[in-house]
PyMOL Python script that loads the backbone (N, CA, C, O; Angstrom):
from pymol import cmd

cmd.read_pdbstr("""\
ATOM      1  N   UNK A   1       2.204  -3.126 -13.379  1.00  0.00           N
ATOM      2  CA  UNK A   1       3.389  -3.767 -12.847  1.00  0.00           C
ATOM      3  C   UNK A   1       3.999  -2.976 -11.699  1.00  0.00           C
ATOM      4  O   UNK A   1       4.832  -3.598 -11.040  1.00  0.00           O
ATOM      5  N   UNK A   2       3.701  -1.519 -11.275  1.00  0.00           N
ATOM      6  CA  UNK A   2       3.889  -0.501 -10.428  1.00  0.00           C
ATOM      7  C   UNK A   2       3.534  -1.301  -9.292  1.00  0.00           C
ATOM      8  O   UNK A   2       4.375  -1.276  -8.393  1.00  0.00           O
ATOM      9  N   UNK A   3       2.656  -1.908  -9.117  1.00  0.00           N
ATOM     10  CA  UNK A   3       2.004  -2.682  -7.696  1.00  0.00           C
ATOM     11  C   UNK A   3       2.690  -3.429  -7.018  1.00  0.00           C
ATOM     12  O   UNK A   3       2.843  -3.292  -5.804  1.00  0.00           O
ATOM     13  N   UNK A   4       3.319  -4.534  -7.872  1.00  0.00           N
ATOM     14  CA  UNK A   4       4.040  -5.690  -7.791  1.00  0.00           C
ATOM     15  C   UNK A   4       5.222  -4.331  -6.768  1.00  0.00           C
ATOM     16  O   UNK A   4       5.152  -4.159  -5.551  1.00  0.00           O
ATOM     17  N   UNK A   5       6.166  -3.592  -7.711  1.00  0.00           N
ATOM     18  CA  UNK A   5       7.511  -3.021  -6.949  1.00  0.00           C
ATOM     19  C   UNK A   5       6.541  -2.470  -5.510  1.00  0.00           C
ATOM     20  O   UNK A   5       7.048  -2.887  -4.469  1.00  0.00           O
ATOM     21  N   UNK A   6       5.816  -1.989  -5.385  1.00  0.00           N
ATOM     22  CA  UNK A   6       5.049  -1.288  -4.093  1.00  0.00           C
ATOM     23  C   UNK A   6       4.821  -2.482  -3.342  1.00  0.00           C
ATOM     24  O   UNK A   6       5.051  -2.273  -2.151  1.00  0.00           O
ATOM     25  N   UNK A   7       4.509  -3.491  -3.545  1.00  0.00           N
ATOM     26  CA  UNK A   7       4.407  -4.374  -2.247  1.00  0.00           C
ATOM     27  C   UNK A   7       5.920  -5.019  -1.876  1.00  0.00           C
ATOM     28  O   UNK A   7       6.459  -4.944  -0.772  1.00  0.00           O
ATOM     29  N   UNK A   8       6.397  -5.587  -2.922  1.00  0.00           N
ATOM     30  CA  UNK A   8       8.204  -5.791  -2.417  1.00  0.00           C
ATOM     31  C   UNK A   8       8.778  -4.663  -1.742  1.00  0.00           C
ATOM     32  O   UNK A   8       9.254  -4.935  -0.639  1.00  0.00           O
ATOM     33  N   UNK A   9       8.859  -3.458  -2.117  1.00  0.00           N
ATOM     34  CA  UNK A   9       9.036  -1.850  -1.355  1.00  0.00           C
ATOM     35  C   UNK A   9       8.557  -2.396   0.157  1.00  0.00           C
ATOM     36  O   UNK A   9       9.416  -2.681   0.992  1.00  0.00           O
ATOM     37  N   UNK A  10       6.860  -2.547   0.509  1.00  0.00           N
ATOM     38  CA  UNK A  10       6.326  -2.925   1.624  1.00  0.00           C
ATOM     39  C   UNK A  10       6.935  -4.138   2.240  1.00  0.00           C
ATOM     40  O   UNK A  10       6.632  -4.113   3.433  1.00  0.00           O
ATOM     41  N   UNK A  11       7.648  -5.176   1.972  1.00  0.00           N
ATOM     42  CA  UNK A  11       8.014  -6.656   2.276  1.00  0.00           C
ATOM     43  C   UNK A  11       9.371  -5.973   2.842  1.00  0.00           C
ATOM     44  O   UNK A  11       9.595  -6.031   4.051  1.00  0.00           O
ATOM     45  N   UNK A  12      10.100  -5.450   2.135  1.00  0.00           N
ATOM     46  CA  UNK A  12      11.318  -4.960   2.526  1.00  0.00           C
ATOM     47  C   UNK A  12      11.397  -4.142   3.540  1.00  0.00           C
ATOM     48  O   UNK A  12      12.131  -4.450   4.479  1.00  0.00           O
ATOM     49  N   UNK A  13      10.561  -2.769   3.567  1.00  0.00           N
ATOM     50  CA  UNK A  13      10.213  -2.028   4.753  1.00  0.00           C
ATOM     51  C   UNK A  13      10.413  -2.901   6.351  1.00  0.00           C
ATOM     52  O   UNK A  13      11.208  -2.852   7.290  1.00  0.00           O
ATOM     53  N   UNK A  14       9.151  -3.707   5.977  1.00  0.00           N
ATOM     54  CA  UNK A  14       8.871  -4.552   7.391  1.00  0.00           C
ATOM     55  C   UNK A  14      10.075  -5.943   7.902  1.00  0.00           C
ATOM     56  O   UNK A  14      10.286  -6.569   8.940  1.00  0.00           O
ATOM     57  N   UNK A  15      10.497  -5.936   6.856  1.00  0.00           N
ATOM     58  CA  UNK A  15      12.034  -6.964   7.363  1.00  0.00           C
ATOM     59  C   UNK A  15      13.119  -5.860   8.007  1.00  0.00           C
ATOM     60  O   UNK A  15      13.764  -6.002   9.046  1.00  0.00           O
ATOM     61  N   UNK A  16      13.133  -4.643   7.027  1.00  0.00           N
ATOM     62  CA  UNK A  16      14.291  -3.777   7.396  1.00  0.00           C
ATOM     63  C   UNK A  16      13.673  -3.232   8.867  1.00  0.00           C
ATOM     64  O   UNK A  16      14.567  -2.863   9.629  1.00  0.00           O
ATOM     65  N   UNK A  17      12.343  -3.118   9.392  1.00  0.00           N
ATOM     66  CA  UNK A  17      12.390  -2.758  10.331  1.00  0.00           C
ATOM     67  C   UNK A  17      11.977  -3.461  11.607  1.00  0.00           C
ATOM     68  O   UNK A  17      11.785  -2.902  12.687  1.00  0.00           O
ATOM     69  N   UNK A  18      11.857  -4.831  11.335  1.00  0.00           N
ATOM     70  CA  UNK A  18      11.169  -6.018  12.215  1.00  0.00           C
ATOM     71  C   UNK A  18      13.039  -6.279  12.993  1.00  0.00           C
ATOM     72  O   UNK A  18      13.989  -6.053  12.242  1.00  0.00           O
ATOM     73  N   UNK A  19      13.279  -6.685  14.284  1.00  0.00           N
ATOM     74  CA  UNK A  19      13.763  -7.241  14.691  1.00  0.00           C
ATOM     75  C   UNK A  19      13.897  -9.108  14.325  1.00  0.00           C
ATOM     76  O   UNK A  19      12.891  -9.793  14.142  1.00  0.00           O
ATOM     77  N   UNK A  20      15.234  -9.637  14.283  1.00  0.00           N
ATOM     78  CA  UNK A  20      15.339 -10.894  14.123  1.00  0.00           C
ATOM     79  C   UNK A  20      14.291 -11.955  15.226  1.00  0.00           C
ATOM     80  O   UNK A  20      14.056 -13.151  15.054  1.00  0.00           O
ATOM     81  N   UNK A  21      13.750 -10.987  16.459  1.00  0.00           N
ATOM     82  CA  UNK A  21      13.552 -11.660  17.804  1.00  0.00           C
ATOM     83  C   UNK A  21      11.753 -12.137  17.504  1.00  0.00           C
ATOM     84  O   UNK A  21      11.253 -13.103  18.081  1.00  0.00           O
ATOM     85  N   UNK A  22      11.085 -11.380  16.653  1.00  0.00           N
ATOM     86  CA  UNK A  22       9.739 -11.560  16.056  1.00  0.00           C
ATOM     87  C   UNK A  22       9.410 -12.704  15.476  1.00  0.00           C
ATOM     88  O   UNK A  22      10.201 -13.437  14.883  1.00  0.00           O
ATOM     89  N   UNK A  23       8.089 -12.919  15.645  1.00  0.00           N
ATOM     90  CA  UNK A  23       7.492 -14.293  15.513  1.00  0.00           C
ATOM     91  C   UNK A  23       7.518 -13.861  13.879  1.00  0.00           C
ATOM     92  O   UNK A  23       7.654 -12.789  13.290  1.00  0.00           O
ATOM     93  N   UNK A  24       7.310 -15.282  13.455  1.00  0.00           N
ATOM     94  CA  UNK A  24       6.997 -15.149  11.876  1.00  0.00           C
ATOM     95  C   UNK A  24       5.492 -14.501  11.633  1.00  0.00           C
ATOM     96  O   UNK A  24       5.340 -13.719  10.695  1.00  0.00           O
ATOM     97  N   UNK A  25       4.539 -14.796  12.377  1.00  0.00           N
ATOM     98  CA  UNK A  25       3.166 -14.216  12.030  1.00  0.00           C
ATOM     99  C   UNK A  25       3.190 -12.679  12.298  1.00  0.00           C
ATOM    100  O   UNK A  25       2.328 -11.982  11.762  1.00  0.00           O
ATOM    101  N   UNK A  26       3.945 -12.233  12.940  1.00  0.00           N
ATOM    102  CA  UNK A  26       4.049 -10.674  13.268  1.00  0.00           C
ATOM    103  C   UNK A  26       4.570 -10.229  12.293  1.00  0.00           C
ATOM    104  O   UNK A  26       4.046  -9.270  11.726  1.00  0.00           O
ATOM    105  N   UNK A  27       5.883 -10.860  11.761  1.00  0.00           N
ATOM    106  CA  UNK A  27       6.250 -10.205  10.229  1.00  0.00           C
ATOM    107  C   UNK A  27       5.975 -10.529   9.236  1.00  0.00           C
ATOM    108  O   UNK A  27       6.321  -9.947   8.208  1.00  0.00           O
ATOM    109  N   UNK A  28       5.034 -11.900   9.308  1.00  0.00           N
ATOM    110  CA  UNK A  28       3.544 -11.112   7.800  1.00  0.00           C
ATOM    111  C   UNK A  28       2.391 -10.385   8.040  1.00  0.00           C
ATOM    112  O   UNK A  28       1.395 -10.245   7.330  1.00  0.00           O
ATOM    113  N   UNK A  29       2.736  -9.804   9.472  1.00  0.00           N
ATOM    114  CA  UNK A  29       1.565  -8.813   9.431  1.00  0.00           C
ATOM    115  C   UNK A  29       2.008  -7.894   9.162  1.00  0.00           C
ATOM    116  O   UNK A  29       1.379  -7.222   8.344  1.00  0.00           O
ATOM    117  N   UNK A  30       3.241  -7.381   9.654  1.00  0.00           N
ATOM    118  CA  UNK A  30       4.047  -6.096   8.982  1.00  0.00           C
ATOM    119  C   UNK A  30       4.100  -6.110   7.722  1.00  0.00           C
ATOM    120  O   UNK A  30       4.119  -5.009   7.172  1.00  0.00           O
ATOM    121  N   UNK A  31       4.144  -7.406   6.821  1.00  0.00           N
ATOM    122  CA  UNK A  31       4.563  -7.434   5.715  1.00  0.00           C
ATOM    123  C   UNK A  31       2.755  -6.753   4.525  1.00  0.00           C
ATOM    124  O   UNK A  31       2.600  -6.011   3.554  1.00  0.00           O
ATOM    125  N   UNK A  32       1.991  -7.446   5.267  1.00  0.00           N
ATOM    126  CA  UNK A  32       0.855  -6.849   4.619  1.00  0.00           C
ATOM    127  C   UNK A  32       0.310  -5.688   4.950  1.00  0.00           C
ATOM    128  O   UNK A  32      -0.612  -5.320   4.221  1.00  0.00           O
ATOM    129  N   UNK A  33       0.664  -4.873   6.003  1.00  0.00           N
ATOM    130  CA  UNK A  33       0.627  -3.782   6.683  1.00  0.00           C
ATOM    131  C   UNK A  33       1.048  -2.224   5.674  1.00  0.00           C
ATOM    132  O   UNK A  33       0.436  -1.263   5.207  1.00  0.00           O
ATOM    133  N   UNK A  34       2.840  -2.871   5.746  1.00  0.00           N
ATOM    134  CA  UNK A  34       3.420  -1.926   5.366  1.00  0.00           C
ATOM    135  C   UNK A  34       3.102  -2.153   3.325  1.00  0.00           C
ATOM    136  O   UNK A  34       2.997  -1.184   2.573  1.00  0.00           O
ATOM    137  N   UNK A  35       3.007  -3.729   2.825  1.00  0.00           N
ATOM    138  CA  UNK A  35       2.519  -3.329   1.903  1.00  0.00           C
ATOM    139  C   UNK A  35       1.548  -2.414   1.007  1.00  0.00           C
ATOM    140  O   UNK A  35       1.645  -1.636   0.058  1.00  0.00           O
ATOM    141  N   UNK A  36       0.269  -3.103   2.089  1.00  0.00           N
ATOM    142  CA  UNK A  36      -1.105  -2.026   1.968  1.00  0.00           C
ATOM    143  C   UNK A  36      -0.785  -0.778   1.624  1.00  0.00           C
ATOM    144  O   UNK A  36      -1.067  -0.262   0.543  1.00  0.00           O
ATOM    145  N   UNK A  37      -0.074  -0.156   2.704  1.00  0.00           N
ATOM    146  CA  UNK A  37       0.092   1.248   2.905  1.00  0.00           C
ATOM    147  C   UNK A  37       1.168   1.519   0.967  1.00  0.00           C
ATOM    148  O   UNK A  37       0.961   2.278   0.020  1.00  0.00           O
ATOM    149  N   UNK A  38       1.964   0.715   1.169  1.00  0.00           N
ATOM    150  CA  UNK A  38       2.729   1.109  -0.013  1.00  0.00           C
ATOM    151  C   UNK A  38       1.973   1.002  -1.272  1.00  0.00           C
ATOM    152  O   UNK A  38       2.562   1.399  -2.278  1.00  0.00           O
ATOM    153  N   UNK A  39       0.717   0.516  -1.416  1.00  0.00           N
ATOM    154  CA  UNK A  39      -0.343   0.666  -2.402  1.00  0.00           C
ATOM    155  C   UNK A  39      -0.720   1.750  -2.966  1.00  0.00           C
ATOM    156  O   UNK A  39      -0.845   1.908  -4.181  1.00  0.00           O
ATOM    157  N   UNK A  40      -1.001   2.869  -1.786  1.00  0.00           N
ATOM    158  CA  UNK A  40      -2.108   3.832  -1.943  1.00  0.00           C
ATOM    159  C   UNK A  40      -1.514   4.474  -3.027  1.00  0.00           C
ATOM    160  O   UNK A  40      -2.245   4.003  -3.899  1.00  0.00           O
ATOM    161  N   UNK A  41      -0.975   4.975  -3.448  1.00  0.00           N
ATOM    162  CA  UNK A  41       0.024   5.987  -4.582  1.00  0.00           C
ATOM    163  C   UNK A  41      -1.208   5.186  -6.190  1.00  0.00           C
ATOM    164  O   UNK A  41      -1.347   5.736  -7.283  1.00  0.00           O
ATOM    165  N   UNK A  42      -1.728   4.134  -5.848  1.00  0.00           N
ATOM    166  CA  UNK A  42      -2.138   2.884  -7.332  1.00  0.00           C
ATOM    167  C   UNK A  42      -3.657   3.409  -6.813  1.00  0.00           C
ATOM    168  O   UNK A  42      -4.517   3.150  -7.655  1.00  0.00           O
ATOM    169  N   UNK A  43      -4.083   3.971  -5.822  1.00  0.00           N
ATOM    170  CA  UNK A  43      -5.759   3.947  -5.340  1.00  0.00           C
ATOM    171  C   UNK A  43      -6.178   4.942  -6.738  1.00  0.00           C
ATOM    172  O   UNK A  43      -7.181   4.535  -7.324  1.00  0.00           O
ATOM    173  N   UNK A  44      -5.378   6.466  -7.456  1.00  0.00           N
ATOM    174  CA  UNK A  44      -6.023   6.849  -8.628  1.00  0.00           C
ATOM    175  C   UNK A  44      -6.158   5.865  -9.845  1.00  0.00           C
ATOM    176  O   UNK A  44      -7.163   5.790 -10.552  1.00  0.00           O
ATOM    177  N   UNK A  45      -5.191   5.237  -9.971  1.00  0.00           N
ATOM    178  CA  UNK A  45      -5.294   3.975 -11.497  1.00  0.00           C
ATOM    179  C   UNK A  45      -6.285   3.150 -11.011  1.00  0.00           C
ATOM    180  O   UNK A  45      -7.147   2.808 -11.820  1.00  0.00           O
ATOM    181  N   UNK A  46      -6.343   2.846 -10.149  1.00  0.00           N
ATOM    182  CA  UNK A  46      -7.689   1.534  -9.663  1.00  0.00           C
ATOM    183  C   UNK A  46      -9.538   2.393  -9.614  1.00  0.00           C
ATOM    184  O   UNK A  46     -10.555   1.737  -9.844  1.00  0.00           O
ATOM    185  N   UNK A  47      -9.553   4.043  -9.240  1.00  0.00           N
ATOM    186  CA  UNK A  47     -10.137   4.259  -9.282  1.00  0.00           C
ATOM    187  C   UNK A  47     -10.368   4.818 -10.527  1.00  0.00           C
ATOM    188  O   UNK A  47     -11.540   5.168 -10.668  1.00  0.00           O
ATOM    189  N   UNK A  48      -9.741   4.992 -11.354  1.00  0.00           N
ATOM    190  CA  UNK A  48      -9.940   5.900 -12.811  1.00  0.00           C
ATOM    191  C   UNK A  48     -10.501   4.097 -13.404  1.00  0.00           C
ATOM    192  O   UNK A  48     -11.710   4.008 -13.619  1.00  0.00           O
ATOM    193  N   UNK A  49      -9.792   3.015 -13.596  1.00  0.00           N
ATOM    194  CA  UNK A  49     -10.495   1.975 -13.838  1.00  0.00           C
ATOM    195  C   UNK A  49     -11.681   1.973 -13.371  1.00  0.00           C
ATOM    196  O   UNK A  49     -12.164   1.422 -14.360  1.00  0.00           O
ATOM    197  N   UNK A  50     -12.892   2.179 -12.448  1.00  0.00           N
ATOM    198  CA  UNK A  50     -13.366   1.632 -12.271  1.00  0.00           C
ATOM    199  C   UNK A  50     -14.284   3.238 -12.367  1.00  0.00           C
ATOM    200  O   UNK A  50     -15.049   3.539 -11.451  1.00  0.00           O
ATOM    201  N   UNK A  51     -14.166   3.782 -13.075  1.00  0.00           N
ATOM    202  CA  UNK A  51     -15.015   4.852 -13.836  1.00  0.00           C
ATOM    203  C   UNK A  51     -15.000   5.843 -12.897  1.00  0.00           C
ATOM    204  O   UNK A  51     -16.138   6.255 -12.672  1.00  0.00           O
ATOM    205  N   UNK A  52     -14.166   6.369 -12.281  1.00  0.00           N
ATOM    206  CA  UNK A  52     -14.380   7.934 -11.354  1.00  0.00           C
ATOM    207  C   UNK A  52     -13.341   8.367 -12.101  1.00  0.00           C
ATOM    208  O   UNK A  52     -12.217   7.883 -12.237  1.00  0.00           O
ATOM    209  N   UNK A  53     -13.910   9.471 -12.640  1.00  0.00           N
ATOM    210  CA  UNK A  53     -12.868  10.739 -13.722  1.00  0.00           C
ATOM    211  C   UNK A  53     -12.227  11.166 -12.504  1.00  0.00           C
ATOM    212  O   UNK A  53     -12.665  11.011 -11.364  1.00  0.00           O
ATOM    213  N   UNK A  54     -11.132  11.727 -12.855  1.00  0.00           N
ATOM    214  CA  UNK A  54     -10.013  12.461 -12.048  1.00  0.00           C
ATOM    215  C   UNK A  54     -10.736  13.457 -11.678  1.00  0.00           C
ATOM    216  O   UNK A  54     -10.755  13.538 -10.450  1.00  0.00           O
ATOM    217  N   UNK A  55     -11.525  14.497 -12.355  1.00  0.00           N
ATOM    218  CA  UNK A  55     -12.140  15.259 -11.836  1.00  0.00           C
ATOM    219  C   UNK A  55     -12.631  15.426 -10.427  1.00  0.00           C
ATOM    220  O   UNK A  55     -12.694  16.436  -9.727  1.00  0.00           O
ATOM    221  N   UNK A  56     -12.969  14.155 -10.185  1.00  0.00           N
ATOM    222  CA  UNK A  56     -13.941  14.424  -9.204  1.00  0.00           C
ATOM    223  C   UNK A  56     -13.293  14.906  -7.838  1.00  0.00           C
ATOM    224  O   UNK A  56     -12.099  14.655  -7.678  1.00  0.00           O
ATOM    225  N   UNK A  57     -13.959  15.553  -6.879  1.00  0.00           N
ATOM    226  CA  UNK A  57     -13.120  15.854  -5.527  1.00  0.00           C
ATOM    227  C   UNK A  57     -13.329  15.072  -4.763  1.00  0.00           C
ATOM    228  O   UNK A  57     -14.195  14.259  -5.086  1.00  0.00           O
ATOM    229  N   UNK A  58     -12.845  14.946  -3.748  1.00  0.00           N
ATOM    230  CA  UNK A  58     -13.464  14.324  -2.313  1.00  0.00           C
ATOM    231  C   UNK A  58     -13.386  15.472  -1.463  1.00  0.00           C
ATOM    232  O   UNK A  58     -13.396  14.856  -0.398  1.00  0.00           O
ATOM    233  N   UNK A  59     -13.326  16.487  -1.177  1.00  0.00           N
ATOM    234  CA  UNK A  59     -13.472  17.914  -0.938  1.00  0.00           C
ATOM    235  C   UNK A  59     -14.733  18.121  -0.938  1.00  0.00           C
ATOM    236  O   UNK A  59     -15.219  17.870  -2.040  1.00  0.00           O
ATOM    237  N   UNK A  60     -15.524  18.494  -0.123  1.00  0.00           N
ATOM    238  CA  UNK A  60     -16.957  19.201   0.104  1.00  0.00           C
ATOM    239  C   UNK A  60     -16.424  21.140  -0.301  1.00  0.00           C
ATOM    240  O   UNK A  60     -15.514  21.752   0.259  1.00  0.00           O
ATOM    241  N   UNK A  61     -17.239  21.607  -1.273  1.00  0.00           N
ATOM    242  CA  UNK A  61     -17.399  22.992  -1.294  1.00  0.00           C
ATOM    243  C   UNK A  61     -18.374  23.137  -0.569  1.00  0.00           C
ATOM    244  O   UNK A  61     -19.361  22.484  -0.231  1.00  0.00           O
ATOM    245  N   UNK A  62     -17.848  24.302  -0.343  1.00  0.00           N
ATOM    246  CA  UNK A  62     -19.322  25.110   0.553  1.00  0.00           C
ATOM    247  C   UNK A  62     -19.582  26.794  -0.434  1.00  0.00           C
ATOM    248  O   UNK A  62     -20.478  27.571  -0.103  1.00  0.00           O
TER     249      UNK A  62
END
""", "prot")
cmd.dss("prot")
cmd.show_as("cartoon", "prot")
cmd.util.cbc("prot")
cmd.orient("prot")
């Protein structure tokens, strides 16, 4: 249910920062824009679903 508040978070962003003077298609692009972005924080729960242990790095050791 974390997702749902992260994209309203994103909907709100892009109204609070869109000018009244913007086409409507520009501020559902902001709106899916700034949502997207307000996603990423959900990319570990989506990836632990889909079987990558926390463990893992994305870090190359050398």
């Amino acid at each position: 249910m974390a997702s749902i508040g992260h994209i309203a978070v994103g909907c709100l962003a892009a109204r609070l920062e869109s000018s009244a003077a913007i086409s409507t298609r520009t501020l559902a692009a902001r709106m899916v824009a700034y949502s997207t972005l307000s996603l990423l924080p959900d990319l570990d729960v989506w990836a632990f679903e889909a079987g990558i242990p926390y463990e893992v790095s994305t870090a190359t050791e050398n």
